[in-house]
C-alpha positions in Angstrom: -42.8 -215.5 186.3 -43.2 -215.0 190.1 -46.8 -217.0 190.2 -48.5 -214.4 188.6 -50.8 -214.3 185.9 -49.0 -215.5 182.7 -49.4 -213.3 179.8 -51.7 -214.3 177.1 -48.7 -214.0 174.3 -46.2 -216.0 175.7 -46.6 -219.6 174.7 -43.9 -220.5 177.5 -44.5 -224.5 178.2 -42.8 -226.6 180.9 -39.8 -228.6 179.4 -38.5 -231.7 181.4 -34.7 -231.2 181.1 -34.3 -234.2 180.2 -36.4 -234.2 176.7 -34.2 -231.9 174.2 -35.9 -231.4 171.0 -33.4 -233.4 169.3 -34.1 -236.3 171.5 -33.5 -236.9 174.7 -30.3 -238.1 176.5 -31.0 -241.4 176.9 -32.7 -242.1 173.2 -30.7 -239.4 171.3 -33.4 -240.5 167.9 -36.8 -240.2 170.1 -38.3 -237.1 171.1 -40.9 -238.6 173.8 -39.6 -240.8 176.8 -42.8 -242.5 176.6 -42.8 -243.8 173.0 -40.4 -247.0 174.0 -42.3 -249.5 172.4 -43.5 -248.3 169.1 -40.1 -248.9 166.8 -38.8 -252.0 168.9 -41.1 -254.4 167.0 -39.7 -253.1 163.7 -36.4 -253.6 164.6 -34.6 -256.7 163.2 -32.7 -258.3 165.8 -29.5 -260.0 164.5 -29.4 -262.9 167.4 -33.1 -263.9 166.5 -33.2 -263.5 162.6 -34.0 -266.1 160.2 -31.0 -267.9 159.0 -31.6 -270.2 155.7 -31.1 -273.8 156.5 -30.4 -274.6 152.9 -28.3 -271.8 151.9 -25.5 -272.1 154.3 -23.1 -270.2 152.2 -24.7 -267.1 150.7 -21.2 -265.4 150.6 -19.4 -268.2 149.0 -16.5 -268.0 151.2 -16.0 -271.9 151.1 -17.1 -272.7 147.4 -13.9 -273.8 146.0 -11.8 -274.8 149.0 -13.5 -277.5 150.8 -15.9 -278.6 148.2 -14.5 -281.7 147.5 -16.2 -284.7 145.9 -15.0 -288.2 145.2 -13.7 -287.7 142.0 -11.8 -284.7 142.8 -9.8 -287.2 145.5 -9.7 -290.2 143.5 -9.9 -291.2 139.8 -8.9 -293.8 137.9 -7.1 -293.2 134.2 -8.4 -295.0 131.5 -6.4 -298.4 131.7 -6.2 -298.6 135.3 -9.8 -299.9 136.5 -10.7 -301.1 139.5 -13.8 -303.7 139.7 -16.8 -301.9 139.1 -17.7 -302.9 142.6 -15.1 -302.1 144.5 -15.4 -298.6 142.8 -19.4 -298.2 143.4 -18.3 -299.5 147.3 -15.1 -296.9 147.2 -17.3 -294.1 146.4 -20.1 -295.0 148.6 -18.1 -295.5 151.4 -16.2 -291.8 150.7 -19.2 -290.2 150.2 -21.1 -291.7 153.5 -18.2 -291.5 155.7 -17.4 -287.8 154.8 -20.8 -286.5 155.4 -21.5 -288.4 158.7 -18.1 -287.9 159.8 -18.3 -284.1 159.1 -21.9 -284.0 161.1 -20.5 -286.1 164.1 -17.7 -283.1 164.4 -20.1 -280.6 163.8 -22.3 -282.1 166.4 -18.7 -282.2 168.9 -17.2 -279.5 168.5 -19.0 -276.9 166.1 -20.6 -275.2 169.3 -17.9 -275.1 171.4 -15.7 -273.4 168.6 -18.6 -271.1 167.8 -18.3 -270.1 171.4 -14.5 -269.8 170.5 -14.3 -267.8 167.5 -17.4 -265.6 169.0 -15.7 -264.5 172.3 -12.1 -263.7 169.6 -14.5 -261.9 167.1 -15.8 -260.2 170.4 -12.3 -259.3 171.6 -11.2 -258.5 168.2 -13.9 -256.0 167.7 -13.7 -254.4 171.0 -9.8 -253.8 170.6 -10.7 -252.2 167.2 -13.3 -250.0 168.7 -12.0 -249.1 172.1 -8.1 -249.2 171.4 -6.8 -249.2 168.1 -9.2 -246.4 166.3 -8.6 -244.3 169.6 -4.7 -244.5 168.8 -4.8 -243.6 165.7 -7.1 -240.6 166.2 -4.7 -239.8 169.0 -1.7 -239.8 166.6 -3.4 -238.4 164.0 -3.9 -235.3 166.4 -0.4 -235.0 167.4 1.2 -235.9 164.0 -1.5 -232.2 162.8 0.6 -230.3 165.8 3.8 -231.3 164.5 2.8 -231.1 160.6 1.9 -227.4 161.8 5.5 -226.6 163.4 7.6 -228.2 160.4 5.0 -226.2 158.1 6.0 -223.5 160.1 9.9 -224.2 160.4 9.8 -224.8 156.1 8.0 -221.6 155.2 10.2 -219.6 157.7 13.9 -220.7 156.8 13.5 -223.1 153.4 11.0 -221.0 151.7 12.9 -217.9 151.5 16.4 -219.8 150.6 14.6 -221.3 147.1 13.1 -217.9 145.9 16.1 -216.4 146.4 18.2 -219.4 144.4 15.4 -219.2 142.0 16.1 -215.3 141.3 19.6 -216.2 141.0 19.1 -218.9 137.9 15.8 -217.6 136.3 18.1 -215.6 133.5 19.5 -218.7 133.1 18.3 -220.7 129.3 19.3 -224.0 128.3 18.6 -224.8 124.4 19.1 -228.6 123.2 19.9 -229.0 120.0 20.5 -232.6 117.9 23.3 -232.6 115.2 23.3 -235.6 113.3 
């Protein structure tokens, strides 16, 4: 192609180098640049999705260790009462105290220990992703070059010792017999 008249079987067409047909090198899954915005509203975003205000547990990862109600801290055997008042007041005042008590730390601290355990989660994950899977894979690949040179080492000098022991003892029989 020099400018000349293209041929009429060729069905050359111009290519950016930048769009592959797999995708190109920026959006490995798209094959058009232009098509940004067609999947991004089908997308769930995990910082904006809906969280469920009344199911704040769905994993149950704190259903047995701090659910605790008044009678699992206090109860009173049979024979050992307490006015019936002071024991309606008792589990009032429990019961109040814990849940406001509990929102007023939330309220204090929950964020700024969210903030916490986000940035460690963050740091935790990156040290998975960025250091410890690389040393492994690292180690994995030179443990293989060494696996190879002590396969090597074994089948060369071990090998040959063991057949030949094992030619010397194969005429060798061994009958067990039980005399009463």
């Amino acid at each position: 192609m020099t400018g000349g008249v293209q041929d009429e079987g060729t069905d050359e067409e111009f290519k950016s180098p930048f769009i592959r047909e797999e995708g190109n090198i920026y959006k490995p899954n798209n094959k058009n640049m232009d098509n940004d915005s067609v999947n991004e509203k089908a997308l769930e975003d995990v910082h904006t999705k809906e969280i469920d205000l009344v199911n704040r547990d769905p994993k149950h990862l704190n259903e047995d260790i701090v659910k605790v109600d008044f009678e699992d801290v206090i109860a009173e055997p049979p024979g050992t009462y307490s006015f019936d008042g002071v024991w309606k007041a008792s589990f009032t005042t429990f019961t109040v105290t814990k849940y406001w008590f509990y929102r007023l730390l939330t309220g204090l601290v929950g964020i700024p220990l969210a903030l916490v355990w986000g940035i460690f989660f963050a740091i935790l994950s990156f040290l998975h992703i960025w250091a410890v899977v690389p040393c492994i894979k690292s180690y994995l690949i030179e443990i293989h070059c060494l696996s190879r040179v002590y396969s090597i080492c074994i089948h060369t000098f071990c090998d040959p010792f063991f057949e030949a022991m094992g030619k010397c003892f194969q005429g060798i029989r061994v009958r067990m017999t039980k005399e009463v």
